[in-house]
Chimera marker file (.cmm) of the C-alpha trace (Angstrom):
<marker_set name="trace">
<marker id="1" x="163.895" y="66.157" z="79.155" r="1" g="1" b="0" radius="0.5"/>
<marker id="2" x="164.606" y="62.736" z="77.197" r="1" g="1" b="0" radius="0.5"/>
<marker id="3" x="165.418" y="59.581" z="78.800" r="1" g="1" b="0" radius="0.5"/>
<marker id="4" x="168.799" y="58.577" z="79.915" r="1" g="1" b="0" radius="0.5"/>
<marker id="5" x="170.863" y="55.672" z="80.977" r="1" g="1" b="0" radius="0.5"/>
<marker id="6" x="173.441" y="55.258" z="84.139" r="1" g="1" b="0" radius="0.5"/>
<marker id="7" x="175.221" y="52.851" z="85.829" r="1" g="1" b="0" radius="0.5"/>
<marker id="8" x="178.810" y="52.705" z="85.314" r="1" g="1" b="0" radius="0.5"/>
<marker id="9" x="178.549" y="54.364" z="82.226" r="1" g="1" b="0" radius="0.5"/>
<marker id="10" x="175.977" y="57.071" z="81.654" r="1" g="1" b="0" radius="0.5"/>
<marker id="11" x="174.610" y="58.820" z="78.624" r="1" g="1" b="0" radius="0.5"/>
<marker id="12" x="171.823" y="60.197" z="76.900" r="1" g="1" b="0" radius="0.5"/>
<marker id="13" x="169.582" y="58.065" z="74.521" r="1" g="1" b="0" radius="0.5"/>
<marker id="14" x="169.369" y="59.697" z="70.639" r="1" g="1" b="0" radius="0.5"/>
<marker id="15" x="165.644" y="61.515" z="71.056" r="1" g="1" b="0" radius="0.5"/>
<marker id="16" x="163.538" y="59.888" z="68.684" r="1" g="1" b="0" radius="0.5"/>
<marker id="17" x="166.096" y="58.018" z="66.878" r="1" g="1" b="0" radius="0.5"/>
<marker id="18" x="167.609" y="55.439" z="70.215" r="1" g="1" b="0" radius="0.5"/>
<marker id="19" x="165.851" y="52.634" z="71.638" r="1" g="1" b="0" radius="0.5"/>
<marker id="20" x="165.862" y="52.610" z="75.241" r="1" g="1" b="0" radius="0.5"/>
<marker id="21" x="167.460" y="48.354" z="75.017" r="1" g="1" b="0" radius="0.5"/>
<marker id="22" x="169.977" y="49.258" z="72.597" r="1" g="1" b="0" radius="0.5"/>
<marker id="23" x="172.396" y="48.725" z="74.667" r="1" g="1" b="0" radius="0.5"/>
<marker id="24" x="171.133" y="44.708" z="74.008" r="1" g="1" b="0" radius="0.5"/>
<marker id="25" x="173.446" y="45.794" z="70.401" r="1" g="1" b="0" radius="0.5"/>
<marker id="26" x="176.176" y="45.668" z="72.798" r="1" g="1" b="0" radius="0.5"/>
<marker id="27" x="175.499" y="42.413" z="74.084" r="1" g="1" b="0" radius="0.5"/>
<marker id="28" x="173.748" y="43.913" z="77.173" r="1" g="1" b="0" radius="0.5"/>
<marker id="29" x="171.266" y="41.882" z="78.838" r="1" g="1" b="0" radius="0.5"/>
<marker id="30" x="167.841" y="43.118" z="80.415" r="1" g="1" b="0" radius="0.5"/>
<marker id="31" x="167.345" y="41.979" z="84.052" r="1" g="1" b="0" radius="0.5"/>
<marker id="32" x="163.814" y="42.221" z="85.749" r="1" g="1" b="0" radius="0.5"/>
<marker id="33" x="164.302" y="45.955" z="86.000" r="1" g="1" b="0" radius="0.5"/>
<marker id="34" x="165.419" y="47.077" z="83.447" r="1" g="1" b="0" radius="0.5"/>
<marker id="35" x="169.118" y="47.354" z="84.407" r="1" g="1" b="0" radius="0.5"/>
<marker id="36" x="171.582" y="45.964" z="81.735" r="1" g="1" b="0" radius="0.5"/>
<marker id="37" x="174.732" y="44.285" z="82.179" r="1" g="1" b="0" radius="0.5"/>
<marker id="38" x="177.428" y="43.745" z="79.309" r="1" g="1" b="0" radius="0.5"/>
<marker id="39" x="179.719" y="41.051" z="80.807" r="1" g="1" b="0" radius="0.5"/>
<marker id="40" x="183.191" y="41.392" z="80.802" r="1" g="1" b="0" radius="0.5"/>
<marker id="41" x="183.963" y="38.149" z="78.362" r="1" g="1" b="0" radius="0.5"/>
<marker id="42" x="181.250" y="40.345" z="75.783" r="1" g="1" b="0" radius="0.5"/>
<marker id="43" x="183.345" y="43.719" z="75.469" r="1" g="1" b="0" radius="0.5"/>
<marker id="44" x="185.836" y="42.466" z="72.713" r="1" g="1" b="0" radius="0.5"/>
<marker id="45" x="182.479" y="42.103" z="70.955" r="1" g="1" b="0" radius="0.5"/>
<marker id="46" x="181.184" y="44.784" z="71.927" r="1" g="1" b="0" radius="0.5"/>
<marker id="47" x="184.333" y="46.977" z="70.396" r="1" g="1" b="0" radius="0.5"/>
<marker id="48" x="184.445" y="45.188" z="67.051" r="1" g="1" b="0" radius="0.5"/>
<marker id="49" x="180.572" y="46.408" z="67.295" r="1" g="1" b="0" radius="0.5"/>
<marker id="50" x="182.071" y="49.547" z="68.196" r="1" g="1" b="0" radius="0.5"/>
<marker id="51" x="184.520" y="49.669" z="65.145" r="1" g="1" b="0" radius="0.5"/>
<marker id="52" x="181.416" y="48.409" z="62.448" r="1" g="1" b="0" radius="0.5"/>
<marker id="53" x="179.148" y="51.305" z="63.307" r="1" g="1" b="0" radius="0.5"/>
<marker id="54" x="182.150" y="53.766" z="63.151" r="1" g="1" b="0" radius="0.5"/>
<marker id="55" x="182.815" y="52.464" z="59.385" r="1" g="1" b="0" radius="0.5"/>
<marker id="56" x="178.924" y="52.275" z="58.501" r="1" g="1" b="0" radius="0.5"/>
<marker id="57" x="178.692" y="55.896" z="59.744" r="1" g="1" b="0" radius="0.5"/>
<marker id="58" x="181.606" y="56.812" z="57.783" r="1" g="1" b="0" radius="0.5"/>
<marker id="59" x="180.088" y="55.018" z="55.168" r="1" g="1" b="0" radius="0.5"/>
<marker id="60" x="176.482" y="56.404" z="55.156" r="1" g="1" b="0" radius="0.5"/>
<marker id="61" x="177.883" y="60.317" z="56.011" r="1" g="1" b="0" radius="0.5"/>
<marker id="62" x="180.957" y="60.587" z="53.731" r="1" g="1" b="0" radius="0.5"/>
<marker id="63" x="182.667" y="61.808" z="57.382" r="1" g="1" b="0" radius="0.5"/>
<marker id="64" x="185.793" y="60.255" z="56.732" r="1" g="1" b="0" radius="0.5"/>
<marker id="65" x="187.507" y="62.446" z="59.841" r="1" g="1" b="0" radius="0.5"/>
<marker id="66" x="185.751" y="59.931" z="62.726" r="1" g="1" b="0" radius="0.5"/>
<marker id="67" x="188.855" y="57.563" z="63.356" r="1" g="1" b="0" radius="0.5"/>
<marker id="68" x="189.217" y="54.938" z="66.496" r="1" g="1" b="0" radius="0.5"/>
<marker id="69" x="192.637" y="55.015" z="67.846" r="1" g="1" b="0" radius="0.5"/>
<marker id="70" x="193.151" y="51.288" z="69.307" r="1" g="1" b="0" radius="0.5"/>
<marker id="71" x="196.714" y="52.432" z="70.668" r="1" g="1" b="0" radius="0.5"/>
<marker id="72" x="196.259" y="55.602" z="72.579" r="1" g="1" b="0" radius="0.5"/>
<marker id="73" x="195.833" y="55.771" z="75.614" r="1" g="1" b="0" radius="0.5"/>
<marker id="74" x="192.049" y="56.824" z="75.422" r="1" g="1" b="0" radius="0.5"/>
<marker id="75" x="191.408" y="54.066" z="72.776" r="1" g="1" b="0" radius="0.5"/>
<marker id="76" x="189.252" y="56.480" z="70.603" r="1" g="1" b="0" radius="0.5"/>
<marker id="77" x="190.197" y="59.745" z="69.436" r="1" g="1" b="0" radius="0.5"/>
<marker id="78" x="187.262" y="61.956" z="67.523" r="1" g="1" b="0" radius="0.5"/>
<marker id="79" x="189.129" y="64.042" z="64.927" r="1" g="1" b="0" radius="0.5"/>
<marker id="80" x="186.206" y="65.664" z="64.048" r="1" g="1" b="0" radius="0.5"/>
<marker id="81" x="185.176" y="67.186" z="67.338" r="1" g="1" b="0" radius="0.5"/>
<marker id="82" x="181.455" y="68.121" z="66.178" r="1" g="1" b="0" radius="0.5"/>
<marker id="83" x="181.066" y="64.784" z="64.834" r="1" g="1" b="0" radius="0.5"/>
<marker id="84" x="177.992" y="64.198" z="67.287" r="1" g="1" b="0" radius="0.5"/>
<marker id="85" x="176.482" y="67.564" z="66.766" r="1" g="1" b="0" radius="0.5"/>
<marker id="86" x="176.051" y="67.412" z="63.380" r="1" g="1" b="0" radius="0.5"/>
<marker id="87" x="173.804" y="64.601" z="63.645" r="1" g="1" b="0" radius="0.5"/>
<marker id="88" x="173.889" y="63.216" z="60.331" r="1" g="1" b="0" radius="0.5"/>
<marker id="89" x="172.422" y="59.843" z="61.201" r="1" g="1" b="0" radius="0.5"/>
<marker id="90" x="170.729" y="60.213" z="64.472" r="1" g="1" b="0" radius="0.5"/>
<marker id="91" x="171.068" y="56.186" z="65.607" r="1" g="1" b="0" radius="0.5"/>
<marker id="92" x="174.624" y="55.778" z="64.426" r="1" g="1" b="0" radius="0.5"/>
<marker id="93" x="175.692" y="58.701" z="66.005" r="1" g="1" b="0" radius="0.5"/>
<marker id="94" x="174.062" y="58.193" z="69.609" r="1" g="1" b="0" radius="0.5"/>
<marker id="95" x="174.697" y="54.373" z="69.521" r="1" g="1" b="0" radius="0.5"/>
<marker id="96" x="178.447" y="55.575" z="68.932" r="1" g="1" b="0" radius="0.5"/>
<marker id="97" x="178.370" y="57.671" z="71.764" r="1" g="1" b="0" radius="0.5"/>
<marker id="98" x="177.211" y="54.690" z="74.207" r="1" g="1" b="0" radius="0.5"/>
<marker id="99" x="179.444" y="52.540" z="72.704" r="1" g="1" b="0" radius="0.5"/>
<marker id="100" x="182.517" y="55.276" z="72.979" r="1" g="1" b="0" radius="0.5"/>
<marker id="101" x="181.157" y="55.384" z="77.276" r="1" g="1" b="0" radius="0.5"/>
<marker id="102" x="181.597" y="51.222" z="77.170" r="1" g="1" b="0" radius="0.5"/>
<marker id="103" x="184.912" y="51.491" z="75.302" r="1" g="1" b="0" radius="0.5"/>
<marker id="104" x="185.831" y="54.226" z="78.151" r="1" g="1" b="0" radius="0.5"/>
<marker id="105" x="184.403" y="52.285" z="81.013" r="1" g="1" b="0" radius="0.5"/>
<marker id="106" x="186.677" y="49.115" z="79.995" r="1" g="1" b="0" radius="0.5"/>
<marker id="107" x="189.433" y="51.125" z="79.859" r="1" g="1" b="0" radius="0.5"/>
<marker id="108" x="189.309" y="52.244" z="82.956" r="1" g="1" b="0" radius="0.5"/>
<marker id="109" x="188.240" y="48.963" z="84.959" r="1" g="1" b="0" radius="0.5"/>
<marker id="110" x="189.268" y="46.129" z="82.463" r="1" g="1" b="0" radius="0.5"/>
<marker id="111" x="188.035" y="43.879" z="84.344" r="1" g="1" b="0" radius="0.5"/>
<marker id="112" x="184.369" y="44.601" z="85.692" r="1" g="1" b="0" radius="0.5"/>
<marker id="113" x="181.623" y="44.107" z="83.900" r="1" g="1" b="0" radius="0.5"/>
<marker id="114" x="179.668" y="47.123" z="82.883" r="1" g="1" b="0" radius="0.5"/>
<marker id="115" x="176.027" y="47.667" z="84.561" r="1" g="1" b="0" radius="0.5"/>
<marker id="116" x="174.030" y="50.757" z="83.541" r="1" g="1" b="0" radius="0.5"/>
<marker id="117" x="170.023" y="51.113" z="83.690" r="1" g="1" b="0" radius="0.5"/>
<marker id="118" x="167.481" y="52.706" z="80.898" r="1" g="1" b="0" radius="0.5"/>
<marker id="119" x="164.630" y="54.668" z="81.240" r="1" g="1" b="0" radius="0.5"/>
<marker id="120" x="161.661" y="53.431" z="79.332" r="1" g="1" b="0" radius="0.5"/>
<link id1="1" id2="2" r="1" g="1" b="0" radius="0.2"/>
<link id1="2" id2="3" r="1" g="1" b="0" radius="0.2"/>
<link id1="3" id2="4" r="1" g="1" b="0" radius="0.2"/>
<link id1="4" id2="5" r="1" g="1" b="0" radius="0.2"/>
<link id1="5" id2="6" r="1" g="1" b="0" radius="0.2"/>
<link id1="6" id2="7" r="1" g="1" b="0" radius="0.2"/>
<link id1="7" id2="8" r="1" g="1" b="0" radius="0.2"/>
<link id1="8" id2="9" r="1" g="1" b="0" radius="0.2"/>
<link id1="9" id2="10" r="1" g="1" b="0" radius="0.2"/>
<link id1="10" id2="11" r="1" g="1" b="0" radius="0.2"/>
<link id1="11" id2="12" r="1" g="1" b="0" radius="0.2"/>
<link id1="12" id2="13" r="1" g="1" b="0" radius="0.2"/>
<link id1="13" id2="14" r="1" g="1" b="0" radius="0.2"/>
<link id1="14" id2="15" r="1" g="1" b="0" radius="0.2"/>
<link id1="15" id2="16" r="1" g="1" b="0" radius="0.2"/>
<link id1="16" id2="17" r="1" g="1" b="0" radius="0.2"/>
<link id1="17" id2="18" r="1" g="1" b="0" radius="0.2"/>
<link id1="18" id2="19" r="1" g="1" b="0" radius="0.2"/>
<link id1="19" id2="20" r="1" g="1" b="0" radius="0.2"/>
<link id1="20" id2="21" r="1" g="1" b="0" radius="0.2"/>
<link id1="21" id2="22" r="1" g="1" b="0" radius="0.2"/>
<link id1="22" id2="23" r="1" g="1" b="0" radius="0.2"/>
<link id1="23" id2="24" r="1" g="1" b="0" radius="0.2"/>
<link id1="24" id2="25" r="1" g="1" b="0" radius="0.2"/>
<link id1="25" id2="26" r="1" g="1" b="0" radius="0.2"/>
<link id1="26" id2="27" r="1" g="1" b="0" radius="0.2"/>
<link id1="27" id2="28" r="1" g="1" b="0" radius="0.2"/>
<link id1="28" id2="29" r="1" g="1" b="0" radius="0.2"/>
<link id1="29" id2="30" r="1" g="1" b="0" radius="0.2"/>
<link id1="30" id2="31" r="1" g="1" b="0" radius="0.2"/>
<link id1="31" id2="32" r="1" g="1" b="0" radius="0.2"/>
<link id1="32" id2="33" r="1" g="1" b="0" radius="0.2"/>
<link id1="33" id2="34" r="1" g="1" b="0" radius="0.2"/>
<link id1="34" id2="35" r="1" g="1" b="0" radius="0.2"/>
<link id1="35" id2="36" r="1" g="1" b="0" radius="0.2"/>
<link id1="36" id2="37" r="1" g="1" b="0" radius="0.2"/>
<link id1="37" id2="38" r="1" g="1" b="0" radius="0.2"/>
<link id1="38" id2="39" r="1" g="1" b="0" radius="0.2"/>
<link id1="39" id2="40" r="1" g="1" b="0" radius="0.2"/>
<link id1="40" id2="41" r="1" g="1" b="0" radius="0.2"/>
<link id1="41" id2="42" r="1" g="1" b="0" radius="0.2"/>
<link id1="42" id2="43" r="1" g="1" b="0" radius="0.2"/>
<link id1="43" id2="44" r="1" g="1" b="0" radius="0.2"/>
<link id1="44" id2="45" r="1" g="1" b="0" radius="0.2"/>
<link id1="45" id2="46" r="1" g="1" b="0" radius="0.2"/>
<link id1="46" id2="47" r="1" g="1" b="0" radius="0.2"/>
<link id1="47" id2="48" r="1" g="1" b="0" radius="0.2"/>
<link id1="48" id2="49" r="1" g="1" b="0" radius="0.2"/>
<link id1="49" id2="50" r="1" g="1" b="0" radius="0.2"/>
<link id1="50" id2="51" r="1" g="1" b="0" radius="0.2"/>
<link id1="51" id2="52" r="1" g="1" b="0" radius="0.2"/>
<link id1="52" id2="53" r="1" g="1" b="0" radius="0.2"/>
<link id1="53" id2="54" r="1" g="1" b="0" radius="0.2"/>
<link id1="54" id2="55" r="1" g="1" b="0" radius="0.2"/>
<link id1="55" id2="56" r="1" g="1" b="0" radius="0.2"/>
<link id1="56" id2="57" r="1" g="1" b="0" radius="0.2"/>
<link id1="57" id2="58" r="1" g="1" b="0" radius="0.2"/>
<link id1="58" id2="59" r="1" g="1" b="0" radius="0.2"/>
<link id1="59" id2="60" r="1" g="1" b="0" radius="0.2"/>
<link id1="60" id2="61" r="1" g="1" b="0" radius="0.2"/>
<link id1="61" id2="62" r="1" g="1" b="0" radius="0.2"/>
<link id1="62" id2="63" r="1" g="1" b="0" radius="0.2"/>
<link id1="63" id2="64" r="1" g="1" b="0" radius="0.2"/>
<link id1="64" id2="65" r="1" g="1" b="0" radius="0.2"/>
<link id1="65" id2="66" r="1" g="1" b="0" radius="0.2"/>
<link id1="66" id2="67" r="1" g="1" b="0" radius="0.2"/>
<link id1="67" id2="68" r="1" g="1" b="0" radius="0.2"/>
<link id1="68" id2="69" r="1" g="1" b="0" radius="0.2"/>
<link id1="69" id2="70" r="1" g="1" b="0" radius="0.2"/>
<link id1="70" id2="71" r="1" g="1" b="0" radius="0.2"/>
<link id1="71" id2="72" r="1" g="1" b="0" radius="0.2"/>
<link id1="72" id2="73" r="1" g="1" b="0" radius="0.2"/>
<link id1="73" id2="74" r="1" g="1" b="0" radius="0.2"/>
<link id1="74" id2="75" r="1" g="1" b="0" radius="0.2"/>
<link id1="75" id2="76" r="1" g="1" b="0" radius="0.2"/>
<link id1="76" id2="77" r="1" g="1" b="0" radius="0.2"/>
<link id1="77" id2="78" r="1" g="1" b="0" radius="0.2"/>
<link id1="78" id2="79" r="1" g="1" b="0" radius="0.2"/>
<link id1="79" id2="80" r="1" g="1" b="0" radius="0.2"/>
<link id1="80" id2="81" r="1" g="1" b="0" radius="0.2"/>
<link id1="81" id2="82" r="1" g="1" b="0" radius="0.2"/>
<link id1="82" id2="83" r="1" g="1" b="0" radius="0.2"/>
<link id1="83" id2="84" r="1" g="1" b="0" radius="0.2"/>
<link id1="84" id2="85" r="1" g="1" b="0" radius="0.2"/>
<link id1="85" id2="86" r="1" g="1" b="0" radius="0.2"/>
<link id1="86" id2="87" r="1" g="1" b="0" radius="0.2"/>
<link id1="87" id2="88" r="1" g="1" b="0" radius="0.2"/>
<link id1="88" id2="89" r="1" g="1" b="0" radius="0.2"/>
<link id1="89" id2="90" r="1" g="1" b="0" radius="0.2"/>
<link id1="90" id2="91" r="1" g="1" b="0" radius="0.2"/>
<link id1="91" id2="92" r="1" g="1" b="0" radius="0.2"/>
<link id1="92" id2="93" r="1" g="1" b="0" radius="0.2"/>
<link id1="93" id2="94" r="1" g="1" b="0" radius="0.2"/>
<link id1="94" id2="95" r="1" g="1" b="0" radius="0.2"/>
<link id1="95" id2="96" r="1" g="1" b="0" radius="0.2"/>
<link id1="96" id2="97" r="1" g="1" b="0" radius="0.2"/>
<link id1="97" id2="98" r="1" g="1" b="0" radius="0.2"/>
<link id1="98" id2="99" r="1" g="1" b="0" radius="0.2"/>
<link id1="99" id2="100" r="1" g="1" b="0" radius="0.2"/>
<link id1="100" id2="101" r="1" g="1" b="0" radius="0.2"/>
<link id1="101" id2="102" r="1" g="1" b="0" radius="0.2"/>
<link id1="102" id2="103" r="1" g="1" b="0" radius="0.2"/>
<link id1="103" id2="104" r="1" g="1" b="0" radius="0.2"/>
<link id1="104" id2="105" r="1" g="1" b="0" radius="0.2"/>
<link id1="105" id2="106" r="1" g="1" b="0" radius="0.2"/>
<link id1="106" id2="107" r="1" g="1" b="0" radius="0.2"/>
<link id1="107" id2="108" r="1" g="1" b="0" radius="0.2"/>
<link id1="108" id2="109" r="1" g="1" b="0" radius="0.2"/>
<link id1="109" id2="110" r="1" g="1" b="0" radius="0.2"/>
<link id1="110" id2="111" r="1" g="1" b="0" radius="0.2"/>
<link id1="111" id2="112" r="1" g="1" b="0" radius="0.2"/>
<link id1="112" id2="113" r="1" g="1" b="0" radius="0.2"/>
<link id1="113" id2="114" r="1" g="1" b="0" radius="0.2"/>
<link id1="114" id2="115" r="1" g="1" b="0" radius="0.2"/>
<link id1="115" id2="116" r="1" g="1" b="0" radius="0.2"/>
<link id1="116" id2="117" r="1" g="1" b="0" radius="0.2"/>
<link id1="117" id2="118" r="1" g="1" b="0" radius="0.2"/>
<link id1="118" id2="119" r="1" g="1" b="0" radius="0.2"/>
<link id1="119" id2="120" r="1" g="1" b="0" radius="0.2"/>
</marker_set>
């Protein structure tokens, strides 16, 4: 149950809380069917994206344990492992978590652009 997204990165949208195009926050763009595409010359905007939610979440849930590690070797570290569990801001939190798969994505093929499709 819910409604997902895949592609080269792959997720679940935040039930009630995600809009299936918010991957547009990223700088995605929506094709004829539905299939989104952040292009490669996008993801440095799409990480400083990345790194403004992180502080407004920090902001907004007093969590001050959720950190983004720009040097290791995974780029983002969670220090509070049950960050996403708890929820406390239901958008922030799942639009983290897509933005965490793109961050992991570019990592991994830094030079692809990312295509993933969303279930309306």
């Amino acid at each position: 149950m819910g409604r997902y997204y895949n592609g080269d990165i792959s997720g679940k949208f935040g039930f009630a809380s995600q809009s299936s195009s918010d991957g547009e926050y990223f700088g995605a763009v929506q094709s004829n069917y539905v299939p989104y595409v952040i292009y490669n010359d996008s993801i440095p905007e799409a990480i400083e994206s990345l790194k403004e939610l992180i502080k407004e979440y920090k902001k907004e849930t007093k969590n001050k344990k959720l950190t983004i590690n720009t040097t290791s070797d995974d780029f983002w570290q969670m220090v509070d492992t049950d960050w996403y569990q708890k929820k406390e801001n239901g958008l922030l939190s799942s639009r983290i978590s897509m933005g965490l798969e793109i961050v992991q994505f570019n990592k991994k093929y830094p030079d692809d652009d990312i295509s993933f499709t969303a279930e309306f």
